[in-house]
C-alpha positions in Angstrom: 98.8 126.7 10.2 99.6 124.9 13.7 96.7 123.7 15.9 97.4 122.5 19.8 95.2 120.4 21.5 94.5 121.2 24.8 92.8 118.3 27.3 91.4 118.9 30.3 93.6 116.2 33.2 91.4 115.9 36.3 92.8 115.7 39.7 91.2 113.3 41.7 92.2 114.3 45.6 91.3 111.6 47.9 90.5 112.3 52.1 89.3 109.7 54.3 86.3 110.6 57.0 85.5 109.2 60.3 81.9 109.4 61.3 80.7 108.2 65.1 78.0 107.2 67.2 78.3 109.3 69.7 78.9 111.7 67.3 82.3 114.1 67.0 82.4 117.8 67.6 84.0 120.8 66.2 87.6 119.8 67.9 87.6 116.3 66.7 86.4 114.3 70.3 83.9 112.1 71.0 82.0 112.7 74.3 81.4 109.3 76.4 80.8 107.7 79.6 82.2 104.1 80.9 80.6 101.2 80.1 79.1 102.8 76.9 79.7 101.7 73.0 81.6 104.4 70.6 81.1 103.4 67.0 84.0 104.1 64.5 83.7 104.6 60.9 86.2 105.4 58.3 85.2 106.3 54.7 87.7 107.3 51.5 86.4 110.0 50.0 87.8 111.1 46.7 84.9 111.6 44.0 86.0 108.6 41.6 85.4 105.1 41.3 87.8 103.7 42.2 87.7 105.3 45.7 86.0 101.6 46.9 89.3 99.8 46.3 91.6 102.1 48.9 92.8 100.3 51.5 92.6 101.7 55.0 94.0 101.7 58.3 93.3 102.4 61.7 95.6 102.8 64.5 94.7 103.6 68.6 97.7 106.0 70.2 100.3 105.1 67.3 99.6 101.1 67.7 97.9 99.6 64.1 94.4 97.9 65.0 94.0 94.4 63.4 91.0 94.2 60.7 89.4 91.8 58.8 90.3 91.9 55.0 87.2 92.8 54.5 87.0 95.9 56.8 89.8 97.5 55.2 88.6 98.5 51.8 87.1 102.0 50.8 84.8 101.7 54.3 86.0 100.6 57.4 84.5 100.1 60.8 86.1 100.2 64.7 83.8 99.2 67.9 85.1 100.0 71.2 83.0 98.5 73.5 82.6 98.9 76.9 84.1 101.7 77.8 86.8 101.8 80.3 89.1 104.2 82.2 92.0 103.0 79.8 89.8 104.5 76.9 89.7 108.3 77.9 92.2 110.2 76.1 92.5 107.4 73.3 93.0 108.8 69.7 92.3 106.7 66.7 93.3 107.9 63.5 92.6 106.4 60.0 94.3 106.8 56.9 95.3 105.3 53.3 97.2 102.4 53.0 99.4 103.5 50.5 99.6 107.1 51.5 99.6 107.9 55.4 99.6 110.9 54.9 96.0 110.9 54.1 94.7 111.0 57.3 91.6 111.6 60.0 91.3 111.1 63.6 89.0 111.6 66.5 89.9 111.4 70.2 87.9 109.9 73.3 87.1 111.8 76.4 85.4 109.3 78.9 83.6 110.8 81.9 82.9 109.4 84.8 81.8 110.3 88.7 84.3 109.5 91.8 83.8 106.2 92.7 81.8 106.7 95.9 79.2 105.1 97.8 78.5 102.4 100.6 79.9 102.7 104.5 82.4 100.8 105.5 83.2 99.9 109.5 86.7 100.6 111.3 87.5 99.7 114.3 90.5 101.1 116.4 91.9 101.2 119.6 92.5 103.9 122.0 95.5 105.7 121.0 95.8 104.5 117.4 96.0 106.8 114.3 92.7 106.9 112.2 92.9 106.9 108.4 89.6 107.3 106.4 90.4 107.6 102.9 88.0 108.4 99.9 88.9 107.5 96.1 88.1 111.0 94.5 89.5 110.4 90.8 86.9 111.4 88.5 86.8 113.2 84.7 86.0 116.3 85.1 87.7 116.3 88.5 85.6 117.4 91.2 85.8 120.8 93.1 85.0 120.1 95.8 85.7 117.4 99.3 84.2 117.5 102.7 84.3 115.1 105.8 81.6 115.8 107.9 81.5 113.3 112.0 77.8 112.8 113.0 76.6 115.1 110.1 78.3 118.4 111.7 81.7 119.2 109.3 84.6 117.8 110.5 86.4 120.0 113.7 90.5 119.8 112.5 91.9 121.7 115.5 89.8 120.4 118.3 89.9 116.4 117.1 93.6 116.8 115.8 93.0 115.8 112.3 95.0 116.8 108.7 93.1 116.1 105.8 95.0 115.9 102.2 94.0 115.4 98.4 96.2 114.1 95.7 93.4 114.2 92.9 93.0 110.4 93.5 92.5 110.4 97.3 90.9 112.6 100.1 92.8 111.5 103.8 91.3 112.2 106.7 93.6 111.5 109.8 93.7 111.7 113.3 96.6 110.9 115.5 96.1 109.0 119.3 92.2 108.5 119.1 90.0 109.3 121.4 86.5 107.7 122.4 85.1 111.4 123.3 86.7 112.7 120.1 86.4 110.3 117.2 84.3 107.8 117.4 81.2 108.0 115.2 80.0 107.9 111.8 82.0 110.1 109.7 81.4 111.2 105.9 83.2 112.0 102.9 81.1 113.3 99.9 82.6 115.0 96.6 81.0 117.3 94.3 81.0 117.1 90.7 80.6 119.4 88.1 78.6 117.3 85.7 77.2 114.3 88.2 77.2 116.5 91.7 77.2 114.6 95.1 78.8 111.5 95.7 79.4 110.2 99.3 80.8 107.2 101.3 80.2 106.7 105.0 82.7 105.2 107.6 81.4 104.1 110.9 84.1 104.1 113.5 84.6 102.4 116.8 86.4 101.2 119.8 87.5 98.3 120.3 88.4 96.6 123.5 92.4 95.9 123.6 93.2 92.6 123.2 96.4 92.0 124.8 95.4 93.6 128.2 92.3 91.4 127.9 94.3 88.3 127.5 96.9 88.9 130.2 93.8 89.5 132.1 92.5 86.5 131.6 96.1 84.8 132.3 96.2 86.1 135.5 92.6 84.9 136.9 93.3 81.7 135.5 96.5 81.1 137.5 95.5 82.9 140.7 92.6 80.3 140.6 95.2 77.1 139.8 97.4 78.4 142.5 94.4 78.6 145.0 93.3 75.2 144.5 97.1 73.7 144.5 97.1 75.9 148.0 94.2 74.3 149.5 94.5 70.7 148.0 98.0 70.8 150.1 96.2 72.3 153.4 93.7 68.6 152.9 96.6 66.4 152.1 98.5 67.8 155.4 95.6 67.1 157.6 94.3 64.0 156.4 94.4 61.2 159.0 96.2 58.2 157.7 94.0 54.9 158.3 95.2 51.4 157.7 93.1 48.1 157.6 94.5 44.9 159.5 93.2 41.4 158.6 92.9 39.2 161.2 93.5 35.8 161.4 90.6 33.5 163.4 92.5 32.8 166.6 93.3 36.9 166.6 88.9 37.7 166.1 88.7 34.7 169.4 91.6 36.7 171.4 89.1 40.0 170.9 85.9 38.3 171.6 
């Protein structure tokens, strides 16, 4: 008689986890805002015990992050702290030292408002071209830009201006100001879907012109210098030229 001995092999299949504060959701992305902490952890996970001694890995956008030896073993941690525009978009992905393949990774989306608020003074002169600009960047972008002059929306045909938006910026510009026409305190405000209305003011003026101010000025100074020259010559011409004689003691007893 033959007998075969059968004996069970287990398979052991090892994953690595990443858990967050914030936590992820179902696509693998971590809601936050700027200046805010995001808390990293990545965890082997593969039922035995020797799942402590795997060494991990984390990289940010393909670039390794440096650890401590003792943040790399069967637990490792990540901080990214504060927040900053750089961050949003960032994927960090963790996986086994010895088998990249073995992988997990979570991505950052970083809101944040358009960075408006404050007025800010311009002054122009007659004739000049205006530029009010607004910074309008923002995650989620916003929907919607308005300039408003004196708190009535902006009149483009009837004060000549263009406005334009790149994402980034909103222009407003007018070309050859006008006193009547532009001066004033204008607005720009943008509306966001998850932090609404932001707004900056802009308080435009006049200014006198300089240079026609100064030629001004030239020209009363040097009337005036060539006034007094003119005059002081008129005295010196009819001034009476006296002369003092000393006389001798024989000449005083010729007088007397």
């Amino acid at each position: 008689a033959s007998f075969s001995l059968i004996i069970p092999i287990k398979y052991f299949v090892v994953c690595v986890k990443i858990q967050s504060v914030p936590g992820v959701n179902s696509e693998d992305v971590i809601q936050t805002e700027l200046e805010k902490t995001v808390s990293l952890v990545c965890q082997s996970d593969g039922g035995h015990e020797t799942q402590a001694d795997e060494e991990l890995v984390w990289m940010r956008n393909g670039a390794v992050v440096s650890l401590t030896e003792e943040n790399k073993k069967g637990r490792s941690s990540v901080c990214v702290t504060p927040i900053i525009y750089e961050d949003n978009g960032a994927t960090f992905t963790c996986h086994l030292s010895k088998n990249a393949t073995v992988t997990a990774s979570v991505t950052l989306n970083v809101t944040y408002p358009p960075q408006l608020s404050g007025s800010e003074e311009v002054a122009v002169e007659k004739e000049d071209v205006l530029v009010l600009q607004c910074d309008i960047w923002a995650n989620p972008p916003v929907f919607s830009v308005s300039w408003t002059l004196n708190g009535s929306t902006v009149d483009l045909l009837a004060g000549g201006f263009s406005v334009t938006n790149d994402g980034f910026k909103s222009r407003l510009t007018a070309n050859r100001v006008e006193k009547s026409l532009h001066e004033g305190t204008y607005q720009c405000t943008a509306e966001s879907p998850i932090y609404g209305k932001n707004s900056k003011q802009f308080i435009v003026t006049f200014k006198v012109p300089l240079m026609p101010m100064i030629a001004g000025l030239v020209v009363v100074c040097l009337t005036a210098l060539l006034a007094i020259a003119t005059r002081w010559n008129k005295i010196t011409k009819n001034a009476q030229v006296c002369t003092v004689k000393w006389l001798s003691n024989v000449e005083i007893g010729q007088v007397i």
